[in-house]
N, C-alpha and C positions, 0 to 999 in steps of 0.2 A: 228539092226546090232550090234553083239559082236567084239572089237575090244581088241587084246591083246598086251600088252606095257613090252618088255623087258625092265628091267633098269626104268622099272616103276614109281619106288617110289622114282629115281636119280631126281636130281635138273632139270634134262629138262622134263623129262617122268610123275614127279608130276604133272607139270603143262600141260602135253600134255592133261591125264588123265580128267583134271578140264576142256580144252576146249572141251573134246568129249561129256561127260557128259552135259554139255550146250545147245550141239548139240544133245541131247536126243539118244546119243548113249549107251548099254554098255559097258565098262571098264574091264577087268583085268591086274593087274599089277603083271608082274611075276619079281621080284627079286632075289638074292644071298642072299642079307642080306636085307631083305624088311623093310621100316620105316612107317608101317602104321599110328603113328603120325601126319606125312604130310598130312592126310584129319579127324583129326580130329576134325574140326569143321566142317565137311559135314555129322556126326550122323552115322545113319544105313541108309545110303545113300545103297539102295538096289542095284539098276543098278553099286555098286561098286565092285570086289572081291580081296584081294590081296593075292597073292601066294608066296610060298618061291619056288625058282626053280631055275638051275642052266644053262645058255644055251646049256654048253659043254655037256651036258646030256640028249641026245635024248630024254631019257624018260618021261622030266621034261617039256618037250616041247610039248610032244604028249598027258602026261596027261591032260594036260592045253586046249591045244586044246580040246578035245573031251569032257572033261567037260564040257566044259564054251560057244559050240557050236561058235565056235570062224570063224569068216567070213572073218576077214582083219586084218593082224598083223604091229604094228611100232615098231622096231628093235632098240633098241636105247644103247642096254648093251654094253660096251667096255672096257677097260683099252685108258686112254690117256698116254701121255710124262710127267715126265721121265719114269715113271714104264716101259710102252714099251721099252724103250731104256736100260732101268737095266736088265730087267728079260723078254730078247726073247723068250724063250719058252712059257713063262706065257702067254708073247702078244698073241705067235698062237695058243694055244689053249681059250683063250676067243674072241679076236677079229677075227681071220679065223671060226677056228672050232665051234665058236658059231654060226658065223653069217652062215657058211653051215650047220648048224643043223637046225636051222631055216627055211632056204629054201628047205633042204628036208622033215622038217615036214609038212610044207605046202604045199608042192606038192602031197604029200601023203594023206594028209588029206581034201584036195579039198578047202584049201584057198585061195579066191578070187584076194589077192593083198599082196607086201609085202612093206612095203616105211622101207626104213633101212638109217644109218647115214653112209655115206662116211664123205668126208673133204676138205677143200679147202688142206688138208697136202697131198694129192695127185698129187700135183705141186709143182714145185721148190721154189728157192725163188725166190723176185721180180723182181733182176738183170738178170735171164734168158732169163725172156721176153719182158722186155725191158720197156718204162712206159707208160704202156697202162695196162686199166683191161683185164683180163682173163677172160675167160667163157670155154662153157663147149665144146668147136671144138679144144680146145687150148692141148697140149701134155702134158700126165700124167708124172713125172720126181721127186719123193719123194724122200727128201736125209735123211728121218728116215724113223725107222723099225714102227713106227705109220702108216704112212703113205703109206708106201707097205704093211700095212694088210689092207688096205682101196683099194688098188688099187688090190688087193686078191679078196676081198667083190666086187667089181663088176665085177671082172671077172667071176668069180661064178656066181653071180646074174646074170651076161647075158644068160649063158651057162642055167638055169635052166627057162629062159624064151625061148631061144632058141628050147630048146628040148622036156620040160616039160610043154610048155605054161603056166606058172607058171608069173601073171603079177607083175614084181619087177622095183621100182623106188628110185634111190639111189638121197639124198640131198646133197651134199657138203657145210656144214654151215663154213662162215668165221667164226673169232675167237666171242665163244659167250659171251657176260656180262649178266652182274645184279647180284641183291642181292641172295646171294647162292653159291655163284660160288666158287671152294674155291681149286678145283684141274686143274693140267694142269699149264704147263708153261704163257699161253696167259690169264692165271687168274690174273693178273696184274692191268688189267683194274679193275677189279670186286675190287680188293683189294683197290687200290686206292681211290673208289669212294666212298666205304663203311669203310675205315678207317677212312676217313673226315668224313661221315656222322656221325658216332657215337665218336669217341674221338678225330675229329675237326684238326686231322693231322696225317701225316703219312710215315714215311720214305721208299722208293722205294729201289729194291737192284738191277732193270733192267735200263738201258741207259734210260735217257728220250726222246732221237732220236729215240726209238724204235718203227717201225711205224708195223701197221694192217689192216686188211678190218674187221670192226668189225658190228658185228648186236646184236642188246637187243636180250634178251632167251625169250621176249613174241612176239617178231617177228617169232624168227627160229618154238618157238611151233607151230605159229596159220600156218606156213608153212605146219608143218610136218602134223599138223590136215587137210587142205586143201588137202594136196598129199596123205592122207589116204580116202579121202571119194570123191571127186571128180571126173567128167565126163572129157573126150574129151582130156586128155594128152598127146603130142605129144611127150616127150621126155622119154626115159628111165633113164635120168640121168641129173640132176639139180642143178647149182650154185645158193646159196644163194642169192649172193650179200652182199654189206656192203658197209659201213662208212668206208674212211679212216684216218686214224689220229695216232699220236705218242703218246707217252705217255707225254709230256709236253701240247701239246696240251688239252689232258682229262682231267689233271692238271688247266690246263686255265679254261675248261668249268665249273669243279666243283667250283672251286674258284666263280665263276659267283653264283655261289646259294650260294655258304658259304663262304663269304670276310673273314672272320674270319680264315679258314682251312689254315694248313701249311702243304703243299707237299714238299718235298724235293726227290733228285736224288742223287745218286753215282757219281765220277766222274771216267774218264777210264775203264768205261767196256763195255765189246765187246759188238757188238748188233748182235744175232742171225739170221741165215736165216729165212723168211719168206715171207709170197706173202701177198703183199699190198694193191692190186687194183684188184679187181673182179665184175663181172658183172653179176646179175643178171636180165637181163629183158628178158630172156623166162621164165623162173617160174616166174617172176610179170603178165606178157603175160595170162599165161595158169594158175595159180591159183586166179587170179585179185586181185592184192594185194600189196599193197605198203606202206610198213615200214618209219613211221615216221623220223623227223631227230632226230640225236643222240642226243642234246643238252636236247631236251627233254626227252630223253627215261634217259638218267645221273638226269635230275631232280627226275624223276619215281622214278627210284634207290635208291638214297640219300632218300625219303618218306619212301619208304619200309624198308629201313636199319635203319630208325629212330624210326618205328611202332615198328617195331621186338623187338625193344629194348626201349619200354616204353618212347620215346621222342617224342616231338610235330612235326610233319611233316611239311614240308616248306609251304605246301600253308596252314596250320594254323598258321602260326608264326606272330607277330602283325610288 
């Protein structure tokens, strides 16, 4: 089976890519600005192909397809916050009009499945609903333009299941980490964790109250990898889940692996809307799959941010 990855060679799509290929699937990675560097230590890894393409561009999308005999697509290209919120127009033509080009190319082309990234930014913030986690029966209610091209995205995506039989499953990942992460407002965490790890401290410009539902990028992948290849799915539409915690608290756990790390915080600044508590267990349910705890997946991190950068990783340190 050929499986094509918008956003491919992005910080989540590289690694979506690495877990398909494992799964002895092919791979192509369609891109804007593609970084084929990101596999290369995987050689002339044949079952790999990466492509320059653009979503907004029907064209880009159908060549790919028909080349590459392509079976099941993972949708992952987008513009996040702020950019959405700076340049509207830009959002709806990459984030709507991508993600309908998508799904009309795949109806047209007789592709099997489409799993594409919604967001937990589909909801309000936490105070809406009161303090209890969300899932996915709970009312969509975005108060950015992120987030209403997400809640676009699945309108679409029903309507092209609806009429086109056309089978689409959209994921709502709470905010994701790890090492890589480096855009998007809720890139805080990533920042934190990977500023200690390599220069041992790190000044924050967000509230340290600032709380999240967050999940590791090698949870949301081996998700988005399960929701592309798997049987018997009841739902069309899927909360993550996640870890809740603030950013003093993430603060706490790194410190737990690196006594040495100084965190520090702002004081007086506002802390933005966001949804804090979300529930995943129908996609743990129906993918079988349960994401370790956070404390460990910050150790991961801190490892991988200390490789990247030629330091001894924590569980070598004497």
């Amino acid at each position: 089976m050929s499986v094509l990855i918008t956003g491919g060679t992005g910080f989540i799509g590289s690694r979506v890519a690495r877990v398909l290929l494992s799964k002895d699937r092919s791979v192509v990675c369609l891109d804007y600005a593609p970084n084929a560097q990101r596999f290369a230590d995987l050689g002339n890894e044949s079952r790999l192909a990466v492509v320059q393409g653009d979503t907004a561009h029907m064209d880009d999308l159908v060549a790919a397809i028909r080349e590459h005999g392509i079976r099941r697509i993972i949708h992952l290209a987008a513009l996040l916050p702020p950019v959405t919120e700076d340049e509207p127009r830009l959002a709806m033509r990459i984030n709507v009009m991508g993600a309908t080009n998508v799904f009309e190319a795949a109806a047209r082309l007789g592709v099997e499945r489409v799993v594409y990234a919604s967001s937990v930014a589909v909801f309000d913030d936490q105070e809406y609903y009161g303090d209890r986690p969300v899932n996915e029966d709970d009312e969509v209610h975005p108060y950015i333009i992120y987030g209403h091209t997400k809640v676009m995205n699945e309108v679409v995506g029903r309507r092209y299941t609806e009429r086109f039989g056309l089978d689409t499953r959209a994921l709502r990942p709470a905010s994701v980490f790890g090492y890589g992460r480096t855009t998007g407002r809720s890139a805080e965490v990533s920042r934190i964790i990977c500023g200690a790890a390599i220069d041992g401290k790190f000044t924050s410009t967000q509230s340290p109250k600032q709380t999240s539902s967050l999940i590791h990028v090698d949870d949301i992948v081996e998700m988005f990898a399960r929701l592309c290849l798997a049987d018997g799915l009841e739902r069309g539409t899927y909360v993550s889940g996640g870890t809740t915690a603030s950013l003093e608290e993430i603060a706490a756990m790194v410190v737990k692996h690196l006594p040495d790390a100084e965190i520090s915080f702002p004081e007086g600044v506002d802390l933005y809307p966001n949804l804090q508590k979300s529930d995943g267990s129908h996609l743990a349910r129906d993918i079988k799959y349960q994401f370790p705890d956070i404390e460990s997946r910050i150790g991961e991190t801190i490892d991988e941010a200390r490789l990247d950068n030629g330091m001894t990783p924590l569980s070598r340190s004497s």
